[in-house]
Backbone bond lengths (Angstrom), bond angles and torsions (degrees), N, CA, C in turn:
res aa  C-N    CA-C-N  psi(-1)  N-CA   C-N-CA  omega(-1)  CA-C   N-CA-C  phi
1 X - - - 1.449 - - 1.509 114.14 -
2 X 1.362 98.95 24.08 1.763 87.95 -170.15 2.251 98.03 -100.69
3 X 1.248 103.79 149.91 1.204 115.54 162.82 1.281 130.91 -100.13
4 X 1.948 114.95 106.92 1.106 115.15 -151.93 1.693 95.51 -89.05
5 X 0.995 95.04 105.47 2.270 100.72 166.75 1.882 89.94 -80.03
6 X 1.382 123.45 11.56 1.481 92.09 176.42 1.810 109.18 -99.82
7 X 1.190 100.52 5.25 1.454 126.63 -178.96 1.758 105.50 -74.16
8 X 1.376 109.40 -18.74 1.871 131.42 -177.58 1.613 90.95 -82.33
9 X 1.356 121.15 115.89 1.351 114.78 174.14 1.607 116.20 -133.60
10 X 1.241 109.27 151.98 1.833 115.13 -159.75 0.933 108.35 47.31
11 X 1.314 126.28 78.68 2.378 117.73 159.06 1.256 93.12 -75.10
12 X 1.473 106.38 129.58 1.960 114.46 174.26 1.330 90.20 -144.95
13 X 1.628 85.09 150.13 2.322 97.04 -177.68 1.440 80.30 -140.09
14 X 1.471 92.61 123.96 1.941 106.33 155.19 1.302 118.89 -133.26
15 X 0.736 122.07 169.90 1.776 134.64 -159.12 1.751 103.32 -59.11
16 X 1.328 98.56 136.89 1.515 93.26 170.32 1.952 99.26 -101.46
17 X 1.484 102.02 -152.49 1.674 101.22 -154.37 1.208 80.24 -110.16
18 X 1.812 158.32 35.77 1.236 138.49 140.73 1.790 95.15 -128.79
19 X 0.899 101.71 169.73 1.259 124.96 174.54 2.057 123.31 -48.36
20 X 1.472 92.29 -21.73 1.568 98.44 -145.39 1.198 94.48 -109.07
21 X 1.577 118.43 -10.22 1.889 126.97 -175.42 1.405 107.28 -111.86
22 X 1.717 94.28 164.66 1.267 99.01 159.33 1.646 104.62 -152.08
23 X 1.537 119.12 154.09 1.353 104.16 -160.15 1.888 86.65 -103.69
24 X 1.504 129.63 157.24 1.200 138.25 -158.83 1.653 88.76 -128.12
25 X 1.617 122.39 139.63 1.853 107.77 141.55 1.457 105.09 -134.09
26 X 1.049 116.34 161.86 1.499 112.33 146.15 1.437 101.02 -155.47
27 X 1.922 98.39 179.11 1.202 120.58 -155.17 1.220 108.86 -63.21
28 X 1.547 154.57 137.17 1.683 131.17 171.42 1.528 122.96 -74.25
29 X 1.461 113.75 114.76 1.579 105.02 179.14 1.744 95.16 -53.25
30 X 1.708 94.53 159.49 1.035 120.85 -165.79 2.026 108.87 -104.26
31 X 1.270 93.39 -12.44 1.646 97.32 179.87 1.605 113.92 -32.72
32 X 1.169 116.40 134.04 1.436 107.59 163.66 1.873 123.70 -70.74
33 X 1.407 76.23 -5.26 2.213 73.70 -166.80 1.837 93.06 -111.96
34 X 1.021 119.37 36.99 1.401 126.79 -171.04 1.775 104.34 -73.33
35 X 0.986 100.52 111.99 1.769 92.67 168.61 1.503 126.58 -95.49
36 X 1.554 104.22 -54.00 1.801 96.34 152.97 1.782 96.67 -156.27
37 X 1.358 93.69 -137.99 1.494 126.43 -175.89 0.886 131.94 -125.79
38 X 1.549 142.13 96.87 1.362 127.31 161.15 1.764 118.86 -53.66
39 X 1.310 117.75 171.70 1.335 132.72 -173.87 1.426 100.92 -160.20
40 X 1.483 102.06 125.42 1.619 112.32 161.34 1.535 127.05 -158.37
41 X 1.139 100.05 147.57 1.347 127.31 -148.79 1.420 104.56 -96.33
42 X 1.828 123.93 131.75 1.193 109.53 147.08 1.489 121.85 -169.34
43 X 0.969 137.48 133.42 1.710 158.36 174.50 1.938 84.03 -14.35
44 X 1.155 114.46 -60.19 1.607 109.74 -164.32 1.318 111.26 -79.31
45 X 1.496 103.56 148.66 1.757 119.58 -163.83 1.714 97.68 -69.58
46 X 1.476 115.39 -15.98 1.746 112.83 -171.47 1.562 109.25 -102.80
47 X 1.685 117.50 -7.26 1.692 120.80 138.78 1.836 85.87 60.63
48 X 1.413 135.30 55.99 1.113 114.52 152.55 1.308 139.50 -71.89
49 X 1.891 126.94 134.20 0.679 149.19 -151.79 1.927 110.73 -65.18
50 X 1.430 135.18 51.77 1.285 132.36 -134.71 1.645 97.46 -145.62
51 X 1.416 109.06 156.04 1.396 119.60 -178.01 2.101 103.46 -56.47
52 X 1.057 124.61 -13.44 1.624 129.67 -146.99 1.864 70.51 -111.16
53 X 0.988 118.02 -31.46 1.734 99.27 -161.76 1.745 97.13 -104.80
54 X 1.539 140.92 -16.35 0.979 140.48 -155.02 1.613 96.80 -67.97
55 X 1.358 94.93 156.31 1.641 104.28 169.54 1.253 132.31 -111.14
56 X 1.480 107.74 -51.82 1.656 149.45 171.68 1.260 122.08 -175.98
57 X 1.286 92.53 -170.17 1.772 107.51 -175.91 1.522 103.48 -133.46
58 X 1.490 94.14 117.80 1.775 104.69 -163.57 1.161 94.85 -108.91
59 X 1.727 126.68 117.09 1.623 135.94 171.67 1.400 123.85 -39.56
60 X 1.180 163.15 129.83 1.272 155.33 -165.23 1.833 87.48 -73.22
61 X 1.119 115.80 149.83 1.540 130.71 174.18 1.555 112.76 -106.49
62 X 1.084 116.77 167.39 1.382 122.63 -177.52 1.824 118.59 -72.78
63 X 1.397 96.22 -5.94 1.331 102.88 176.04 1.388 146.72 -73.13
64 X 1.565 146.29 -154.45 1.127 118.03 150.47 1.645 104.82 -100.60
65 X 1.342 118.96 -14.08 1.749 122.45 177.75 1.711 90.88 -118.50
66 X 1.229 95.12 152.08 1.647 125.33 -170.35 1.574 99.40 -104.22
67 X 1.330 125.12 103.21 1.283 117.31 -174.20 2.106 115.33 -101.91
68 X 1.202 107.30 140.97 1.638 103.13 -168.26 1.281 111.34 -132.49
69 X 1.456 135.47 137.50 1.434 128.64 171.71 1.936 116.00 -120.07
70 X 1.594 78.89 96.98 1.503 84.25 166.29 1.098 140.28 -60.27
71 X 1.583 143.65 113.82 1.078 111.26 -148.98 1.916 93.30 -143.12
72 X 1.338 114.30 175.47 1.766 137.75 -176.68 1.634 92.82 51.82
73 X 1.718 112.36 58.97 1.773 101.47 140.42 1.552 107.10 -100.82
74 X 1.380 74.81 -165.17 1.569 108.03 -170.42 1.700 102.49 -83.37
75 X 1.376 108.76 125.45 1.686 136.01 175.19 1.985 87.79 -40.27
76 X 1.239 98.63 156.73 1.780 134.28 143.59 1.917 85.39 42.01
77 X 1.648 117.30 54.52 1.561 120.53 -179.00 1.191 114.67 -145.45
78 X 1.530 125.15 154.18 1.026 124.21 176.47 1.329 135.37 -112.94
79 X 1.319 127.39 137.87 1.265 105.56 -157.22 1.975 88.46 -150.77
80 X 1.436 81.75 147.40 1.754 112.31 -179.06 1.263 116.42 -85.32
81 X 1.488 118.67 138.21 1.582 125.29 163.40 1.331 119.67 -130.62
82 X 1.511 103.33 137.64 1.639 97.18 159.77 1.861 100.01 -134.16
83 X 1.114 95.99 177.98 1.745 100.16 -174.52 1.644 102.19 -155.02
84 X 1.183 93.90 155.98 1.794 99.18 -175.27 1.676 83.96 -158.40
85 X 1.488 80.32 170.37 1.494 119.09 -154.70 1.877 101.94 -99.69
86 X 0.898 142.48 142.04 1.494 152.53 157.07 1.420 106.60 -128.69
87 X 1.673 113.25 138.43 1.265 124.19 -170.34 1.757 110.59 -109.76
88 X 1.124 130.44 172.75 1.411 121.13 161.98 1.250 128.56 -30.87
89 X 1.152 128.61 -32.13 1.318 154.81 -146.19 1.330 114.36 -86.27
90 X 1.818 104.28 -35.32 1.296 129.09 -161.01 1.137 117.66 90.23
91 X 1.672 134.40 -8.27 1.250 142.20 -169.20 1.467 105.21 -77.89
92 X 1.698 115.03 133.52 1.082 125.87 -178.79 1.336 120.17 -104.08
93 X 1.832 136.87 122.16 1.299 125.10 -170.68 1.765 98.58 -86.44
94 X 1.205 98.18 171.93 1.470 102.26 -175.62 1.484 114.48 -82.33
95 X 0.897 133.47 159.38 1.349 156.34 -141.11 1.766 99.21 -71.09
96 X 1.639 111.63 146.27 1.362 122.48 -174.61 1.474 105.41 -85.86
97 X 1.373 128.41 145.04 1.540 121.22 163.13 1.093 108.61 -28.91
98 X 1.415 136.48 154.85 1.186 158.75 168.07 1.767 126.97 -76.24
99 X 1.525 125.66 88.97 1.253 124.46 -177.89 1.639 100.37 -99.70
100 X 1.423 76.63 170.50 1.564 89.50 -170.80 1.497 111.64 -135.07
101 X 1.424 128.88 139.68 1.455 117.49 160.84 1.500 121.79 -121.99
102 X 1.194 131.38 168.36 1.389 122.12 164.85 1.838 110.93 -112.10
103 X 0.960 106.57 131.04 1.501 100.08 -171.14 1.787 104.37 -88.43
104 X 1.855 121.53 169.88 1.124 124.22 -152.03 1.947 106.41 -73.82
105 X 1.439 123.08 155.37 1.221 107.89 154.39 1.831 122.14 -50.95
106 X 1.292 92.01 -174.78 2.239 99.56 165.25 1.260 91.49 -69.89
């Protein structure tokens, strides 16, 4: 019964084309009982996994990478992600390595 989020592979955030985004992917767990994804966000390099850092819940896609657009931050900043996996069940796997992006100046 455990939910492997280690099955989530490469989370990378790079700059989108305004200032205020950033585009997110990672790898798609492969679970069959997969329901979605949490996503969360945060100013600190240790990105804890917590209601204060959550973002949303991004659907698994038909793909093999899960693509996401973060969007209305703050210009020329950096900001942390991790993402984990939740199954039908409600069961949550533990938290994805930690990427980071800096979004564009004005």
């Amino acid at each position: 019964g455990v939910v492997y989020t280690g099955l989530i592979s490469d989370p990378r955030a790079w700059r989108g084309d305004t200032p205020d985004l950033l585009y997110l992917q990672w790898g798609q767990n492969r679970e069959p009982n997969l329901s979605h994804y949490e996503l969360f966000r945060s100013r600190s390099p240790d990105c804890p996994a917590s209601d204060k850092t959550f973002v949303t819940e991004v659907p698994p896609g038909p793909y093999v990478v899960v693509p996401f657009t973060d969007q209305g931050l703050k210009p020329h900043t950096k900001y942390y992600y991790r993402v984990r996996a939740v199954d039908r069940d409600g069961r949550k796997g533990p938290p994805s390595e930690v990427c980071v992006g800096i979004t564009r100046e004005q």
